[in-house]
C-alpha positions in Angstrom: -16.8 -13.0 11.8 -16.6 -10.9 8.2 -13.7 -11.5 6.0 -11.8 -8.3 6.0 -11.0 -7.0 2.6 -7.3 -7.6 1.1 -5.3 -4.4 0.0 -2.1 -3.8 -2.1 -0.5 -0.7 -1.5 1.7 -0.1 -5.0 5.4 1.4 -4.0 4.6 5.2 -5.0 1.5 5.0 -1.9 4.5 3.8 1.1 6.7 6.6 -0.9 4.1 9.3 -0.6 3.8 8.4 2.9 6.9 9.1 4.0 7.7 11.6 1.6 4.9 14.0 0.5 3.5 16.8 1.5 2.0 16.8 5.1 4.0 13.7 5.4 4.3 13.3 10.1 6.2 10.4 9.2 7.7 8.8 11.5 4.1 9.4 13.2 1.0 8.3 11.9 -2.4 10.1 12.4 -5.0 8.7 14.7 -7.4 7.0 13.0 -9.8 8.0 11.3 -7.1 10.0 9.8 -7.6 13.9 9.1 -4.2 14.8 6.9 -3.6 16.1 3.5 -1.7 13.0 2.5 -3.9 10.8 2.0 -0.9 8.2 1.2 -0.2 8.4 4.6 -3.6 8.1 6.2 -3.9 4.3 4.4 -1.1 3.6 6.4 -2.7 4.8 9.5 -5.8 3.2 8.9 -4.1 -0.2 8.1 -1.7 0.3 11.0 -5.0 0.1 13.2 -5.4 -3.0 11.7 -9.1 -3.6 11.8 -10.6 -2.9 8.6 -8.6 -4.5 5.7 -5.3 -6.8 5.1 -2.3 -5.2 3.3 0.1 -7.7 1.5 3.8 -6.4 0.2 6.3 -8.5 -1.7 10.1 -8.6 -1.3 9.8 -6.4 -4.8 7.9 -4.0 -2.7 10.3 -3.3 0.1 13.8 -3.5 -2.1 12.1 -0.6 -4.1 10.9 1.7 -1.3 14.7 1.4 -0.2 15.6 2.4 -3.1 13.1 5.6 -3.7 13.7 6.5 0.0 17.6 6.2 -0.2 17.7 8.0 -3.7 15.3 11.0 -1.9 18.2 11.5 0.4 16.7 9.7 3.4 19.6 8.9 5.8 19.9 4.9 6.4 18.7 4.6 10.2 15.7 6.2 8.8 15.2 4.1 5.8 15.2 1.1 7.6 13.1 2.5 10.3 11.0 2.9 7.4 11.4 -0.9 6.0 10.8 -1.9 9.3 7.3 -0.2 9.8 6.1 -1.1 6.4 6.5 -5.0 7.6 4.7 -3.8 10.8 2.0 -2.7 9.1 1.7 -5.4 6.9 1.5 -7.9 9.7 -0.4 -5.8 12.1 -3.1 -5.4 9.6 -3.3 -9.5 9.3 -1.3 -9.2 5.7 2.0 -10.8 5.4 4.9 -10.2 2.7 4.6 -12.7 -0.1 7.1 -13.6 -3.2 4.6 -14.1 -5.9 5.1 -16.0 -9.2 5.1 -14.1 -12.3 2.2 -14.1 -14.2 1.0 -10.5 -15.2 2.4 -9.3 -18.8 -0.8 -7.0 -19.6 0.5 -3.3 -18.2 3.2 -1.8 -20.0 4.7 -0.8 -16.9 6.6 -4.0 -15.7 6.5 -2.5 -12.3 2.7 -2.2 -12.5 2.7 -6.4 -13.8 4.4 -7.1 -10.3 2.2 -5.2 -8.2 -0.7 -7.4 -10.4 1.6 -10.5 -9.2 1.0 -9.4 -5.8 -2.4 -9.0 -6.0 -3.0 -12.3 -7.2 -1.0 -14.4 -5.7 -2.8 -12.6 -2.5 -6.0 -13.0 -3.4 -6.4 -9.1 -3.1 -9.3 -7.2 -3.9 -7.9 -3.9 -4.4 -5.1 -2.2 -5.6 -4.1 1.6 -3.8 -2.1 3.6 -6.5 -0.9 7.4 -7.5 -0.4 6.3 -10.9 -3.2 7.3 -13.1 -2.4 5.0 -16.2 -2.4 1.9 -14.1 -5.8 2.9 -12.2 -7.6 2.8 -16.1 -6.6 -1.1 -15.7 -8.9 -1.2 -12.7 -11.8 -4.1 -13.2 -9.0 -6.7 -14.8 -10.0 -9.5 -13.1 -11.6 -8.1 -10.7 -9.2 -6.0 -9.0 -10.5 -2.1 -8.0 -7.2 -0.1 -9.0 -7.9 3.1 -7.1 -6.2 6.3 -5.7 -5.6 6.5 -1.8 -8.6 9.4 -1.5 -11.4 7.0 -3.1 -9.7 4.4 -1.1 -9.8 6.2 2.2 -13.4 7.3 1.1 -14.7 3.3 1.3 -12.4 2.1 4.2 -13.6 4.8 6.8 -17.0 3.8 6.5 -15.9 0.2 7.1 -16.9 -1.1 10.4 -14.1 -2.8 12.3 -15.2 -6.2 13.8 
């Protein structure tokens, strides 16, 4: 059996999901996925659960609530939402970790706990929107990449 890669989806990718443009949500596309958001076709290919791990921390979650709730979302459907991220996290094999602090190197201190996350779950890549943070990708290791390059490389993954 292959060891499925580990993925960390930063807060603006479960966002853009639900919220951006083409966005089905609460339905996700079959997989392979063929929408415009690519935010929201990582979800679908993680919901399918075959090709990579996603991981999500407490820190995670609390802040989706609070983007989705600011955007106006009504509360049944934010926590319809909460509730599906944890799905997809433990459908894909993942699970939802509180890591210790250790990252100080981004000047974002959102970006440092999304590093946290990472590490503490021995993730190999990091999905992002946000530009700045993707020029840290290589720091120890870790691809920072957007959801299209991301989507690019986990198609042509072969599910075991």
């Amino acid at each position: 059996m292959k060891r499925q890669l580990s993925v960390v989806f930063d807060i603006n990718i479960w966002a853009a999901a639900i919220l951006g443009p083409d966005s089905s949500y609460p339905y996700l596309a079959v997989v392979p996925p063929t929408s415009s958001n690519a935010s929201a076709d990582c979800l679908s290919l993680a919901f399918d659960g075959d090709r990579f791990k996603v991981f999500a921390s407490p820190h995670v979650l609390k802040n989706l609530f609070r983007v989705l709730t600011k955007a106006g979302l009504s509360e049944s459907l934010v926590k319809r939402a909460l509730q599906d991220a944890s799905d997809i996290v433990h459908f894909s094999g993942g699970s939802i970790l509180e890591p210790l602090r250790e990252a100080v190197y981004q000047k974002d201190h959102e970006d440092n706990l999304i590093l946290d996350l990472t590490l503490a779950s021995g993730s190999e890549v990091i999905v992002t929107l946000n530009q700045e943070f993707q020029s840290a990708s290589g720091f120890k290791g870790i691809a920072i990449i957007p959801p299209k390059q991301f989507l690019n490389f986990a198609i042509r993954v072969q599910p075991d």
